[in-house]
N, C-alpha and C positions, 0 to 999 in steps of 0.2 A: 754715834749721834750724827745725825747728819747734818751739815750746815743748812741755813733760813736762805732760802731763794726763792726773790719776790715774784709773784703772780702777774708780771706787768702784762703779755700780752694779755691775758686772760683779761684783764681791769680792762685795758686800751680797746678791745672788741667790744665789750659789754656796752661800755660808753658811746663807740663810735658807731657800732653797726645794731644794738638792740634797744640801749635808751634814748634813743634821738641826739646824741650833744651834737652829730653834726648837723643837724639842723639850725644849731644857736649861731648866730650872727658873728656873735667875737670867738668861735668856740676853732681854735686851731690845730688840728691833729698831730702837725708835723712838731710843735713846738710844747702840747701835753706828751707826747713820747720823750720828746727831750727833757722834759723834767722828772717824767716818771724813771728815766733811766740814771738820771742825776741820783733821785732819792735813795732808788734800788740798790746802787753802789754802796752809798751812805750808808746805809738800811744795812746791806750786808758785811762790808768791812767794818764798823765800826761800832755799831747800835745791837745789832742782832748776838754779838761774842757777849754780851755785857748780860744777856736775859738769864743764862744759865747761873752764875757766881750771884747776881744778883737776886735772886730766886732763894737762895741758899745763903747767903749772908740777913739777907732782909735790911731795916731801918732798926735806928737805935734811936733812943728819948734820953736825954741827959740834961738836966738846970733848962728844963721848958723847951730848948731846943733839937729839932730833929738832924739826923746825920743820915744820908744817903751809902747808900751800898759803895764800893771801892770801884771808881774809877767812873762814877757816874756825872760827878761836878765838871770834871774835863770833857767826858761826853756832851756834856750841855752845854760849855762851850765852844765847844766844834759846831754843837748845831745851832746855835745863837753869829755865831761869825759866819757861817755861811746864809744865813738871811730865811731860814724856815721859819722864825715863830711871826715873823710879820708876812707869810705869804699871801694872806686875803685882808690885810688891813691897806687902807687907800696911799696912796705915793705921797699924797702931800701929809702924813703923819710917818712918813718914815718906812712903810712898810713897801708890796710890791703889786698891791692893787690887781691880785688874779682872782677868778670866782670859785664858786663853791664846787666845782668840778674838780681845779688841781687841789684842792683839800682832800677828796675822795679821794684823788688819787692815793697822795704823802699819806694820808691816815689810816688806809687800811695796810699799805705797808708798814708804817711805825707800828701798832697796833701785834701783825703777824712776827715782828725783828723782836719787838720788848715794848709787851702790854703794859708794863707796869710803868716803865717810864711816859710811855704814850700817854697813861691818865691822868699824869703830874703837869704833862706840857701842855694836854690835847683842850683845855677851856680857854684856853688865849683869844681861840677864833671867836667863840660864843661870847666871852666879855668884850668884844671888840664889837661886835655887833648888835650888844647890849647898850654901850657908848654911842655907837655910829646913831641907835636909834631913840634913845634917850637923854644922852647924856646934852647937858649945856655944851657951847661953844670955847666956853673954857677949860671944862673938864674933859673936854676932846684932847685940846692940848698939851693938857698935863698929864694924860693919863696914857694913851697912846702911840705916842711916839717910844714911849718907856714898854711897852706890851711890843711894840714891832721889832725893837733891840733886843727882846731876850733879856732887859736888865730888870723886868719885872715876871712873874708869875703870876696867874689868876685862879681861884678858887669858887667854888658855888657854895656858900653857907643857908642852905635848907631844911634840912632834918631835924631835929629836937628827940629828945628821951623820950616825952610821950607825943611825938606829933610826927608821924612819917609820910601817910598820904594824905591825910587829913589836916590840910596847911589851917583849917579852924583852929586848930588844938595849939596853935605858933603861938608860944610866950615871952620866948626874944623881947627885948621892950627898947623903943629908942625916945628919948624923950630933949627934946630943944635945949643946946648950949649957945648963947649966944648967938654967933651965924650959922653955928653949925647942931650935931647931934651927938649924945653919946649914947651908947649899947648896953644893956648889960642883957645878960645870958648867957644859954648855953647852948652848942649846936654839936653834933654827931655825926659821923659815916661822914669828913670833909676830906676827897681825895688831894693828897698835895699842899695840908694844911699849914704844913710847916717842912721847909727841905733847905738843904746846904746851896743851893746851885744859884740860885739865882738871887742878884740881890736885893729886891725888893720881892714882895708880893701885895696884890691886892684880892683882899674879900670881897665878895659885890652879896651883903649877907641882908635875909628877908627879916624885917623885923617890926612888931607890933608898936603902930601910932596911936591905937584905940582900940577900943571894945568889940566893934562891929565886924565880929566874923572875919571873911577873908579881904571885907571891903576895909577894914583896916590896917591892912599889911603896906609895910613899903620897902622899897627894895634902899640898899645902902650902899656907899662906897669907905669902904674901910680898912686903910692902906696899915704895914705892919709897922712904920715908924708914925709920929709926928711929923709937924713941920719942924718943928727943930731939930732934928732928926733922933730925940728918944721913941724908944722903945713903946709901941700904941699898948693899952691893955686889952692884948689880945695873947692867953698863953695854951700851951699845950697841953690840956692833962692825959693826956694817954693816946697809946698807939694801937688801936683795933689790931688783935692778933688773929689774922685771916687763915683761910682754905688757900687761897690765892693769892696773886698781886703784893708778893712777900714785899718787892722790891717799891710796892708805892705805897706812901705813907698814911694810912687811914687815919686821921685826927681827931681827937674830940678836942675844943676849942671854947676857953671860959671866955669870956668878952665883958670884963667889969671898968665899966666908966670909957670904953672905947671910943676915942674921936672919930667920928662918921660926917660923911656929908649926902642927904638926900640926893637921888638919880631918879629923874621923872617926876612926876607928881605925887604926892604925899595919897596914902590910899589906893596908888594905883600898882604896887610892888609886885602882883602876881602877875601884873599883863607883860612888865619888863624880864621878871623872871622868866616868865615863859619864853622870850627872845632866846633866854640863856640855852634854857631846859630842850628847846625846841633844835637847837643844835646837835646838844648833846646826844638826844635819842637816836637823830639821823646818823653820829658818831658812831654810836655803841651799836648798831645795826649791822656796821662795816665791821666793829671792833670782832662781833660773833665771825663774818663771813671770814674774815682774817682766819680764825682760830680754825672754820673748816678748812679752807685749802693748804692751810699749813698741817692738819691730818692727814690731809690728803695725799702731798708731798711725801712725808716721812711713811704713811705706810702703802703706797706703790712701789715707793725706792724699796723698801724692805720687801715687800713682799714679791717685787719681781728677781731677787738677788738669793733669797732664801728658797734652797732644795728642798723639796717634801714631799714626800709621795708619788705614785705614778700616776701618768696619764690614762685615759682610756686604751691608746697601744703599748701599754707596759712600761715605754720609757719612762724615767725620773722628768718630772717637770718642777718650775719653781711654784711658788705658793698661791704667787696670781694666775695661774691654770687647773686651779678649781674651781668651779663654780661659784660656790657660798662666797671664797674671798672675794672672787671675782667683782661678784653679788655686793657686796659689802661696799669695796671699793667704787663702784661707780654709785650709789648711795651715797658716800659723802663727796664726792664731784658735783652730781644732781645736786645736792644742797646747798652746794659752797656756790654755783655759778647760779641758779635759781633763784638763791637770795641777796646776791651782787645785783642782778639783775632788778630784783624790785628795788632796791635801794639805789639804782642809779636811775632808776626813773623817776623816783623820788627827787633825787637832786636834780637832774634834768628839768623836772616839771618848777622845782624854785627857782632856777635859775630863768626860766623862761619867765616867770613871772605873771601869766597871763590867766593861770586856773589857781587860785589860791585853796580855791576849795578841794581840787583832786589832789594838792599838795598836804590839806591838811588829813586826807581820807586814808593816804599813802603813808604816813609817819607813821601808825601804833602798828601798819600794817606790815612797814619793814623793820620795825624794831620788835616784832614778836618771832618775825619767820628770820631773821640775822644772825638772831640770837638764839634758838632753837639750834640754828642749824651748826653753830658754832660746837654747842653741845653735845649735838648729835653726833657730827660729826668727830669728836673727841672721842666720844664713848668707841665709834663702829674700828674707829683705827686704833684704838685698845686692842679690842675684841681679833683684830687682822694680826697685829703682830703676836696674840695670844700671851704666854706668860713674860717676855722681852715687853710687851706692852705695859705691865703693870710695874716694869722696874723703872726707875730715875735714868737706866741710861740712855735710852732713844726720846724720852720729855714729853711724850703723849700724857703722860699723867701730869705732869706740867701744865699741858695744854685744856687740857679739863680741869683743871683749879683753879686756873684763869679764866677759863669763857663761861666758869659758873655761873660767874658773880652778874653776865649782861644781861641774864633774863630776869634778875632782880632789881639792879636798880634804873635808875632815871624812869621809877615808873615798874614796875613789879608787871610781868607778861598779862597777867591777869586782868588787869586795872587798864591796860589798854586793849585787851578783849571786850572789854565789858563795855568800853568808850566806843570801837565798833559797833555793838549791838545798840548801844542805848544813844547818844548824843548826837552821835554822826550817821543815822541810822535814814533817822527820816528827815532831814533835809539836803540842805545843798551840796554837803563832800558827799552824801550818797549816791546824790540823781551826776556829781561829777564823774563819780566814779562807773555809772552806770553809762552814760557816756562816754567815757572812753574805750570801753568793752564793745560799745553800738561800733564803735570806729574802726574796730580789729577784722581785716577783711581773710579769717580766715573759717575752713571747712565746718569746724565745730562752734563757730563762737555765736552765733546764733542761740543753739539750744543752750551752749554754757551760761551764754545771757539770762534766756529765758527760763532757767532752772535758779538762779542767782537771785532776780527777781522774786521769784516764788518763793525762797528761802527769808527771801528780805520780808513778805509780807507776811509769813509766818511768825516772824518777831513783831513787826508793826501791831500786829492784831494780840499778843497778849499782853496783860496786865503789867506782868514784868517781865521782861526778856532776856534779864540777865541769867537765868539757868540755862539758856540756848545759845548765849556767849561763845563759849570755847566752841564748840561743833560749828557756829557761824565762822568763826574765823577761818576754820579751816579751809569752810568750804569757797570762802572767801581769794584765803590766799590760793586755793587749787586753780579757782576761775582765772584768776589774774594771772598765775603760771603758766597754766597753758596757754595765752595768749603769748607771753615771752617766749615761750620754748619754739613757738612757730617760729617767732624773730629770728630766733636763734638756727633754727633748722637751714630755713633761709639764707641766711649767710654765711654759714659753717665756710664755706669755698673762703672768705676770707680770714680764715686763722688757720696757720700752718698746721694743726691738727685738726683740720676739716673734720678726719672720719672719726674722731674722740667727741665731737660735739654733736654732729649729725647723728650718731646712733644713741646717744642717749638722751639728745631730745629727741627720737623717734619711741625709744622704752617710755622716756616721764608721758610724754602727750596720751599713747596709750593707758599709762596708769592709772592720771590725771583725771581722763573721760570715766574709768571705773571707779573712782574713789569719791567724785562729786556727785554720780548716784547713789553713790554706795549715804554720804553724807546729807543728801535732799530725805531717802528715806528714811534715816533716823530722825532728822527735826523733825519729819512729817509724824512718825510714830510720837517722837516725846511730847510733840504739843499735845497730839492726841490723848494721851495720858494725864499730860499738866492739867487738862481740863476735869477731869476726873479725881485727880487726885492735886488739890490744891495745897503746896508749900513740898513737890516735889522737887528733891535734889536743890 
């Protein structure tokens, strides 16, 4: 097995030379390396030994209470005394007041060291900026400084048995006690629902005020004790028994007579929610890229170490002096840095604050290609280490049981396909995004524009354009690629493997340009056909 070694420079380029952060005003380079190398450490001595046992032991459910894998409670507080769960909550509640950039940083490394803990700790940030933008002045103070210490945990309670994307179908009910509210219901698929480590947790759970659709949702705040400090009614009945993420606690969670207090305005639950939700996506976007460079890692190391066959002059070479590995292995590189890259433009474009629309165009777009690539790139570094790939001992199949799960949830890849094509299509994140491509001063971006365009107005002009979804996105995210991969070519001189980047952004950009003709003329054929043949596909 080989040990988990963070991807810092790679992150610290991306950031600094292809997504703009050095352009952001407070955005410090000297002082983002100083924490990514803090993390790293962390990451590796400590966080990353704990994914394998953890993985293999799993959680246990006992008298409603969940118990964490061996040695994870101490873990948590190492990283609770060292000041990570409050890193982007504000200084005057405790925490250390940095932005959504060193988040990226710490999260994609937690994420690549131990995914499963990462999903237990990783809504802290998203309830904190659920609070910051919601919440009253009082519940800032109470709630806050408790989420910055690490003596609380937060949870997202969304899902229902029969209500998954369809937040209509929310039957959760909270109905007025006195100053406050209580719950009853049920909620499903809740990462982190119940754990040993920290001592408090809070729910921030969606639950129906009324009749009216989703305009009667509201979001809640529902801590796991009372004020007196018993026990809230909020219990566990069961532990989702996963593909993956042995070591994080999937919960299903009864909520009868739960003491709740409204956060925001009564009816307006899904716009807070989506604060939460909107984090998460940008997370699990990084959680996927994680999972590729960490394939990546373990089957380069393998495959430049393992003897196998000869070269074209007879000598024995190792296994990366083949072709196809060859092949293979810069495939999941291309993925792993490709889809960092949109995701940090992503973050970059929030933090700047000034296009909210090409921020909102950017989210389904880097949590579909994050998370793909996470995938992908599991699968190809299988496929590299060949039968040693499909055993337990080098954890590539680890690594795919893990990154399964990001193309499903916060949003199933599809469902934010479809939000490309349809929602964000024809107005403002589109002509944003279209925009930003006008900006790209580079050799092909022109026709890529003008090809992008024509792809858009082929969905604009049918009835329903969700059957042309997934081939738009691709063709989507190829355009947007290739505009990164120039970045990239361009600055390669600054990353000590200049010629590792430089030649495989010179392969993608090639590809790129073939794959999004190859993509214009199938919409152009399918519409053709969709006309013809009405309720095709």
């Amino acid at each position: 097995m080989k040990p988990f070694v963070a991807p810092v420079e790679d992150i610290l380029f991306t950031l600094n030379h292809v997504a703009g952060a050095s352009d952001l005003p407070d955005w410090d380079a000297d002082f983002a390396s100083e924490i990514a190398g803090h993390f790293a450490s962390f990451a590796e001595g400590e966080i990353a030994p704990l994914d394998e046992p953890g993985d293999q032991q799993g959680c246990t459910l006992a008298n409603g209470r969940v118990t964490m894998p061996s040695g994870f409670a101490d873990l948590y507080k190492s990283y609770a005394e060292q000041g990570w769960p409050g890193l982007t909550i504000p200084e005057e509640f405790g925490g250390q007041g940095m932005g959504a950039m060193m988040l990226a940083i710490t999260s994609e490394i937690f994420s690549g060291a131990n995914h499963s803990l990462q999903m237990v700790t990783g809504l802290v940030p998203g309830a904190a900026r659920t609070l910051l933008r919601f919440g009253t002045d009082e519940q800032k103070a109470r709630y806050l400084p408790s989420l910055a210490s690490g003596e609380t945990l937060a949870t997202m309670c969304l899902t229902e048995p029969g209500a998954g994307s369809d937040l209509s179908r929310v039957r959760c009910h909270a109905t007025p006690d006195g100053d406050g509210w209580q719950i009853n219901g049920e909620k499903i698929f809740i990462s982190g629902g119940d754990q040993d480590m920290s001592d408090k947790i809070l729910h921030l759970v969606l639950a129906r005020t009324s009749d009216n659709g989703i305009k009667g949702l509201s979001l809640f705040l529902c801590p796991c004790t009372r004020a007196d400090g018993s026990r809230n009614g909020v219990t566990v009945t069961r532990i989702e028994e996963k593909m993956g993420l042995h070591a994080s606690p999937t919960c299903q969670l009864a909520f009868d007579g739960a003491d709740a207090e409204l956060i925001g305005t009564e009816g307006q639950g899904l716009m807070a929610m989506f604060t939460m939700m909107n984090h998460a996506r940008a997370d699990v976007a990084l959680q996927g890229v994680a999972h590729a460079a960490r394939a990546h890692d373990v089957a380069s190391s393998y495959a430049a170490e393992r003897q196998q066959g000869r070269g074209p002059d007879g000598q024995t070479v190792s296994l990366d002096g083949h072709a196809d590995v060859r092949r293979m292995l810069d495939e999941i590189d291309a993925a792993a840095l490709g889809a960092r890259a949109i995701a940090h433009l992503a973050f970059v474009t929030m933090e700047r604050g000034d296009n909210p629309d090409l921020v909102e165009f950017l989210t389904p777009l880097s949590k579909v290609c994050g998370t793909e690539a996470g995938i992908h790139g599991a699968e190809l570094g299988i496929q590299v280490l060949g039968g040693y790939g499909y055993l337990r001992e080098y954890r590539l199949e680890q690594t795919y049981r893990d990154a399964r799960i990001c193309a499903i949830y916060e949003g199933a890849n599809g469902i934010h396909e479809r939000m490309l094509a349809t929602r964000l299509l024809g107005g403002a994140p589109a002509e944003a995004f279209a925009t930003f491509l006008e900006s790209e001063n580079t050799p092909d971006a022109a026709a890529a524009l003008q090809g992008w365009q024509a792809a858009r107005q082929i969905l604009l002009d049918q009835k329903d354009p969700t059957p042309f979804a997934h081939e738009f996105y691709l063709l989507t995210r190829d355009t947007l690629l290739a505009a990164l991969w120039w970045r990239i070519k361009a600055a390669a001189q600054h990353h000590r493997q200049s010629e590792r980047l430089a030649r495989i952004a010179a392969v993608q950009i090639t590809a790129l340009a073939v794959r999004r003709d190859g993509f214009m003329a199938l919409l152009s054929a399918l519409s053709n056909t969709a006309s013809e043949v009405p309720g095709l596909r």
